[in-house]
N, C-alpha and C positions, 0 to 999 in steps of 0.2 A: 504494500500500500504506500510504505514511504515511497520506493523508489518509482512506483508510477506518478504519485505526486510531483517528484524532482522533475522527472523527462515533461511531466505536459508543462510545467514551470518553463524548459528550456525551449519548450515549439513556440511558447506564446511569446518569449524575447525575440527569439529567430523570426518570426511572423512580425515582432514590431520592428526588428534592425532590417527590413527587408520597404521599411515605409518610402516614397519616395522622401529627397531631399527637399521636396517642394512642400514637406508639410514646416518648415521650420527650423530644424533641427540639422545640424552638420556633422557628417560621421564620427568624429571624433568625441560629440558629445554623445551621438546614438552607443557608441561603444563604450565609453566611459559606464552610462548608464547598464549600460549589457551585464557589464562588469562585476557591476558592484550589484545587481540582482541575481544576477548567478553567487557571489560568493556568502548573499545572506540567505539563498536558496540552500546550500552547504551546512550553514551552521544551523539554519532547523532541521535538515534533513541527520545532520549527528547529534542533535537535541535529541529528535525522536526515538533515533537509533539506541542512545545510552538509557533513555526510558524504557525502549523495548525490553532489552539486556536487566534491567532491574526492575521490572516485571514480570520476567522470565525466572528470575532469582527467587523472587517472591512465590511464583506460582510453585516453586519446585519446594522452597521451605513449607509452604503451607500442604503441598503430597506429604513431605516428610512428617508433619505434625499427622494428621490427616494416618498415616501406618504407624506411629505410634500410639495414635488414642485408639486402633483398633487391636494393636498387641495388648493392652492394657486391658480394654471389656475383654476379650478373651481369657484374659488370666483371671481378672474380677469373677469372671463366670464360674472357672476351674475352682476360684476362691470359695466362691459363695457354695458350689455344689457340696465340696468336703466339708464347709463349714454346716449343712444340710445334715452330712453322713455323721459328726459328731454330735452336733446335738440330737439327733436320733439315738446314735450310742451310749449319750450322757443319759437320755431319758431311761431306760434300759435298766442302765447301773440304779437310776434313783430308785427305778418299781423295785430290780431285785433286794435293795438297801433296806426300803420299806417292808419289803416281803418278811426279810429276816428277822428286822427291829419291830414286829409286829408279833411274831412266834412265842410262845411264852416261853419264860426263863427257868431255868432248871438249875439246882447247882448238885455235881455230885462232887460227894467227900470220898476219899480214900484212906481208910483205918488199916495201920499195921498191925497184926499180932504174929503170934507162931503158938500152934498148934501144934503137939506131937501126935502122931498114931502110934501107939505101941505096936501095934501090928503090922505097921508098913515102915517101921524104923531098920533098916538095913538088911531088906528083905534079901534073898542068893533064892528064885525060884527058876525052877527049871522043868521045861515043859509042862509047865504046871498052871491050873487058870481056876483061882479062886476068885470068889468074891467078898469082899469087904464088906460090912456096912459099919458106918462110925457115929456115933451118937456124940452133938457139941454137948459141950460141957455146962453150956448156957446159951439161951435160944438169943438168936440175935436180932436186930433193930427192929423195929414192922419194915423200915424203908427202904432195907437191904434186898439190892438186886442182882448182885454178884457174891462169892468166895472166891479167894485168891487160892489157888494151889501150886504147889510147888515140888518140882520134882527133880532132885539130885542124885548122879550115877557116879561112884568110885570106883573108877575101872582100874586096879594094882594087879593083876595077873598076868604076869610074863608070856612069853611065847604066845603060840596060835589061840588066844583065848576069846570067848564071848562076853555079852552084857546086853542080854536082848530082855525090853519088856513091851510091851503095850496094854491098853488098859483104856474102858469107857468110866468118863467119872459123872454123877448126877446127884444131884437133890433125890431124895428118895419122895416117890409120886408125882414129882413136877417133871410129866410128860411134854406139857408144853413149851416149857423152857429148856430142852433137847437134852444130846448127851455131849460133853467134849469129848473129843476122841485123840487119844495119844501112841507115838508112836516110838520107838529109843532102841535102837543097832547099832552095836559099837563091838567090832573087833579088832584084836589084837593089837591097841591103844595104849600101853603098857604106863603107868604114871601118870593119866590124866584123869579130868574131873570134869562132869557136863551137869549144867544146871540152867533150869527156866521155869516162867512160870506161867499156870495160864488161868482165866477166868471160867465157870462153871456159874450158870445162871440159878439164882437165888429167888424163890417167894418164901418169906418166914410165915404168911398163913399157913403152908401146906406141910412143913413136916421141919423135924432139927438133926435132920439125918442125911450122909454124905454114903452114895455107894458107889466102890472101886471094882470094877467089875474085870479082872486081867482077861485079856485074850490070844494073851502070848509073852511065852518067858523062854529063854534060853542062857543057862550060864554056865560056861565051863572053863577049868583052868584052874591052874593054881601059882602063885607067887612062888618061885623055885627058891628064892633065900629064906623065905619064913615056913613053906612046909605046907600053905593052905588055899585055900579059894580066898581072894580078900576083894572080889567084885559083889557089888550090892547096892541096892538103890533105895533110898529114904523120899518118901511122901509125909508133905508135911501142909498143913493151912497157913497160909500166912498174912491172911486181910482181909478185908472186905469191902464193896463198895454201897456206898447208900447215897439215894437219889427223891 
């Protein structure tokens, strides 16, 4: 556009330096004048041009604005969606929070004692499967829902020797509170010592009676320095819990 502007600028001097000399005017002032239209035709025509160029500048800063406010919603968006996915996950944690803090409160205690069984104090049974029954010596809490039992193996017999028991332990009648069931094979272990203990489900309505019920024993072997069998396992009570 500028540069069609320039040229018709230049036909319309050319068309006036072409006037005759009878209008007036003597060539040298026609040219003069030629001159100095043509060189102010130049400086608007490099006016225009350097506006063009910084308009040009302009249009391209405003593209670049223009891909960055759209980099920006896009991330916003990414922004806003996980900020979506947490607080959905926040809500989540609050129901399960409330869920828990809403359950009633329980406390259980853990009472230590120790109980002997005479009859399961350093038992050596072999192949053998008797049943126990052990009467406490005092009936415990109403609240008591567990006995702690416990069951220790002195395995001292040299060479190729055994120390097998197993055994179901229960409250005597409290069918519904199940059986634990126990299991202990240890050979040829010569100087060591196995001990744990496990819980047996407790109602003090139902009875003050503990049945050991073995359903496997094997012991053999003897300690070659002392002369004798010295493998043997002790059951003992050792707690209870109330709830």
């Amino acid at each position: 556009m500028i540069m069609k502007l320039y040229y018709l600028s230049i036909i319309a001097l050319l068309s006036l330096s072409n006037v005759s000399s009878s209008s007036g005017f003597d060539d040298d002032l026609r040219f003069a004048k030629l001159e100095a239209a043509v060189e102010w035709l130049e400086e608007q025509v490099s006016g225009l041009t350097t506006k063009n160029i910084a308009m040009e500048a302009d249009l391209a800063a405003v593209e670049w604005l223009e891909a960055q406010v759209s980099g920006l919603t896009t991330q916003n968006m990414a922004m806003e969606a996980d900020l979506a996915v947490a607080e959905a996950e926040l809500d989540v944690t609050q129901d399960m929070l409330q869920a828990v803090l809403a359950r009633p409160s329980s406390a259980w205690t853990l009472t230590r004692t120790e109980l002997v069984f005479a009859s399961l104090a350093n038992i050596q049974l072999h192949q053998a499967t008797p049943t126990y029954v052990e009467t406490l010596p005092t009936p415990l809490p109403d609240n008591t829902k567990a006995v702690i039992i416990s069951v220790f193996c002195r395995f001292w017999n040299t060479g190729s020797s055994h120390a097998y028991l197993s055994l179901d332990i229960q409250q005597q009648g409290n069918e519904d509170g199940g059986v634990t069931k126990l299991e202990n094979k240890h050979f040829s272990v010569y100087a060591n010592t196995f001990y744990y203990e496990v819980f047996v489900p407790w109602d003090s309505a139902i009875s003050n009676q503990i049945v050991f019920d073995v359903t496997e024993s094997y012991n053999t072997g003897i300690n070659s320095s002392r002369g004798g069998n010295e493998n043997s396992y002790t059951i003992k009570m050792v707690g209870y819990v109330t709830a």
